[in-house]
C-alpha positions in Angstrom: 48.7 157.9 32.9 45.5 156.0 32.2 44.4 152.8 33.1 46.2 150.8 30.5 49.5 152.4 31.2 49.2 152.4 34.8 48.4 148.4 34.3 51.7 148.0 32.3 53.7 149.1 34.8 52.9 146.9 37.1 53.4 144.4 35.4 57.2 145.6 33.9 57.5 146.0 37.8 56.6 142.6 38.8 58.9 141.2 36.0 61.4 143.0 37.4 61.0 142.1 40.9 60.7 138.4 39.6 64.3 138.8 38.0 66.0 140.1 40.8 64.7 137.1 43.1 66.3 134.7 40.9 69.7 136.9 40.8 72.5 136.6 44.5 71.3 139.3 46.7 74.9 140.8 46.3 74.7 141.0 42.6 71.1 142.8 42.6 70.8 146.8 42.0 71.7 147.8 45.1 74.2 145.1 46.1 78.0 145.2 46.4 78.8 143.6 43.2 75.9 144.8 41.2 76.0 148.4 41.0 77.1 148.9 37.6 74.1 146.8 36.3 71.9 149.1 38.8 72.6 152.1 36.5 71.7 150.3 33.2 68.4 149.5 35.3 68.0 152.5 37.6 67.0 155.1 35.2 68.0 158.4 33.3 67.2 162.0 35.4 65.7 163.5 34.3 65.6 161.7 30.6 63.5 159.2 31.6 62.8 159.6 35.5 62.0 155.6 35.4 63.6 152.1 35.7 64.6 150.6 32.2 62.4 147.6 31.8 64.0 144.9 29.2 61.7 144.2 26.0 60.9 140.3 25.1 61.9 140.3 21.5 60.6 136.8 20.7 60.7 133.0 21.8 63.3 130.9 19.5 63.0 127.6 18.3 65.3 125.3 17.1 66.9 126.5 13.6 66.3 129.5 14.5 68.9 132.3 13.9 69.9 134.8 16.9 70.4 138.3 15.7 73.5 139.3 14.6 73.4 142.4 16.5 74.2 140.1 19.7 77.7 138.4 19.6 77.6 134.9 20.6 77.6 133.2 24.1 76.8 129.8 24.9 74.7 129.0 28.3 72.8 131.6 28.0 69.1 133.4 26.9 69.7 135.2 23.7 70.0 138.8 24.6 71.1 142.1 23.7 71.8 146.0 24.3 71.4 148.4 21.7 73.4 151.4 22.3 72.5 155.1 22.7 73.6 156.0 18.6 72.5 152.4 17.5 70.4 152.7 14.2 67.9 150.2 12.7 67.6 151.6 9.6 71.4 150.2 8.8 71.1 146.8 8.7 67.0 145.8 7.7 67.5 142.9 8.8 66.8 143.9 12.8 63.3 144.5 11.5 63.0 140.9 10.3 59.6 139.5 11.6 61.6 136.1 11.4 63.8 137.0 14.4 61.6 139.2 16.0 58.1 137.6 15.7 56.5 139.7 18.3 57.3 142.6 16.0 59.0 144.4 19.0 62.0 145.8 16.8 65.0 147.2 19.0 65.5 150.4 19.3 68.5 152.6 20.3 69.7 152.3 24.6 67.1 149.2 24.7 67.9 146.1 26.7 66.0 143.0 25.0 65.8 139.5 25.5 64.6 136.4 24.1 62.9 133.4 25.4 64.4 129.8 23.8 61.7 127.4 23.9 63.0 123.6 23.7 66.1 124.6 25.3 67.5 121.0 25.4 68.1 121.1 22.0 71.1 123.4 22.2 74.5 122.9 23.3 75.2 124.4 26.5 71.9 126.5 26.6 70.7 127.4 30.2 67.4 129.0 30.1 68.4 131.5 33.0 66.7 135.0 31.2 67.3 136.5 34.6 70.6 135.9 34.4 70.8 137.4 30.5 68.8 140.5 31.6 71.5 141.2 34.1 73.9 140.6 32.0 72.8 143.4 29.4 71.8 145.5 32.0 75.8 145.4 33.4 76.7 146.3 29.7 73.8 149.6 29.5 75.3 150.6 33.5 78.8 150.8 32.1 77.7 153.0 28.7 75.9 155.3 31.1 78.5 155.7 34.0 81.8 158.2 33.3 84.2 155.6 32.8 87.1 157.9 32.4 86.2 160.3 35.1 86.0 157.7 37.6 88.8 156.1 36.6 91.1 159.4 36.9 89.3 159.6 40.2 90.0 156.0 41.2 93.9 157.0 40.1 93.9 159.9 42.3 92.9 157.8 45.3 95.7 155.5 44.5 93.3 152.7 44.0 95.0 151.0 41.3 93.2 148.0 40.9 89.2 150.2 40.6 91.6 152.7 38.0 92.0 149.4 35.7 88.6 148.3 36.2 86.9 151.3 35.2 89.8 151.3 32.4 88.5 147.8 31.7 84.8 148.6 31.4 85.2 151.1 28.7 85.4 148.0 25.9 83.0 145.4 25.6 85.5 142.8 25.6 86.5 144.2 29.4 83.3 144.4 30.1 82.9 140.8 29.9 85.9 140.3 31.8 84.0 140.8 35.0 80.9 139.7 33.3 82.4 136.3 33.6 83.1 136.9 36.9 79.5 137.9 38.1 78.1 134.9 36.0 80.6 132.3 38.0 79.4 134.1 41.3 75.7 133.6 40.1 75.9 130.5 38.9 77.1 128.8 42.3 73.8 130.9 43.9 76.0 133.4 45.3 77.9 130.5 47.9 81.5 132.2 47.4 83.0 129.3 49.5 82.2 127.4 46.0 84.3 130.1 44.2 87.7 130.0 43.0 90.5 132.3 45.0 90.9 134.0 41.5 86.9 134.5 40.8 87.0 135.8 44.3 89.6 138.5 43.9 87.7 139.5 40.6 85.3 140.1 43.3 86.5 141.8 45.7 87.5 144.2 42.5 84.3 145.0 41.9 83.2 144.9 45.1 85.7 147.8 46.0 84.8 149.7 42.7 81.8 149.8 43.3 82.7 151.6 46.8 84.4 154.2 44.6 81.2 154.3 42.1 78.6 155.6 45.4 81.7 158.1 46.5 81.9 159.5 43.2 78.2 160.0 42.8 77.4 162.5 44.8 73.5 164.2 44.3 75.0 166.8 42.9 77.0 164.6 40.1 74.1 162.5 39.8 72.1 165.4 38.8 74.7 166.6 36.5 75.3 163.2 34.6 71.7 163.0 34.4 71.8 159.7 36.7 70.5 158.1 39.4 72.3 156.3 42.2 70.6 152.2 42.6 69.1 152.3 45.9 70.4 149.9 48.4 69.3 145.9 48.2 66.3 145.0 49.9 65.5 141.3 50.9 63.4 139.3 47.8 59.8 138.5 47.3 57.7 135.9 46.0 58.6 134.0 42.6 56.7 135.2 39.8 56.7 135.1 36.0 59.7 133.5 34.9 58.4 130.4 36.7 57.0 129.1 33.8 59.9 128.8 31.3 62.0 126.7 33.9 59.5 124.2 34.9 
């Protein structure tokens, strides 16, 4: 690894630590309620052996479109995750320099995201990128884990409740089930007195299938899915780059 390399990594490494200060400890990697987003962050074994850091695709100004790879969401940074068999050379226009003007064109099992400049020209835009990158990251994590597996394993154990959320997870449209979930818990800063008794039972859902996630992946399953486990949450650092788009 020379210099240059070794200088970009640091930095993808500070982004990331900036991201997961501004996320609920409990919804970070190695939290209780954030697990499946740890795998789309934590890495392939041996694949990749490294953390997935999310690309900036561009900055968008008003009138500008959003890709029409990503399906639409208000209150949010634009964002998006192209899949394992996703192919560019299908629709030319994910190569347009309009939508991505820093020429970072996706790729297949990216995660990207995309800076809005100006944001109080939308509608129900919150310029949370944190929030977005953890949001894509959740959709990578459940692509990557054994959905089916686990959720004959979750049957087994008579946990009917993890059986229907792994069920769940295997659709996009599940996915964001307890998507919205996760973004009411981190939208109220992780204060679950704030919540809901419905948001909180999502919770405790994911919460509990997560439990069944770290029992199922033993190092010896890890190693034979080609995963690696999210290591426990540590407490946060300093705030860092994302400062400047919220001033």
């Amino acid at each position: 690894m020379n210099g240059k390399q070794k200088s970009q990594k640091l930095m993808d490494y500070e982004m990331m630590q900036d991201v997961f200060n501004r996320v609920p400890a409990e919804a970070r990697p190695g939290g209780k309620y954030g697990l499946v987003a740890g795998f789309g962050y934590a890495g392939d074994y041996p694949t990749k052996g490294d953390v997935t850091t999310p690309r900036q695709f561009g900055q968008k100004l008003p009138g500008m479109l959003s890709p029409p790879i990503r399906s639409k969401g208000g209150g949010r940074v634009a964002g998006f995750y192209t899949l394992p068999e996703f192919d560019p050379s299908v629709n030319p226009i994910n190569r347009s320099q309009t939508l991505f003007p820093l020429e970072n064109f996706p790729e297949k099992d990216q995660v990207y995201y995309q800076d809005i400049l100006n944001a109080e020209q939308y509608e129900r835009v919150n310029n949370n990128p944190e929030r977005t990158i953890m949001h894509e990251f959740f959709h990578r994590g459940a692509t990557k884990l054994p959905l089916k597996e686990l959720a004959e394993f979750s049957k087994k154990k008579g946990d009917d409740l993890s059986t229907r959320f792994f069920t769940n997870l295997q659709t996009g449209e599940g996915q964001h089930f307890f998507l919205k979930t996760l973004d009411a818990y981190m939208n109220v800063g992780g204060d679950e007195d704030r919540l809901s008794s419905l948001t909180k039972k999502r919770l405790k859902v994911i919460e509990d299938a997560n439990n069944i996630i770290r029992e199922f992946m033993t190092p010896e399953k890890q190693k034979e899915l080609g995963l690696r486990i999210p290591l426990k949450e540590s407490k946060p650092k300093k705030k860092g780059m994302f400062d400047k788009f919220l001033k």
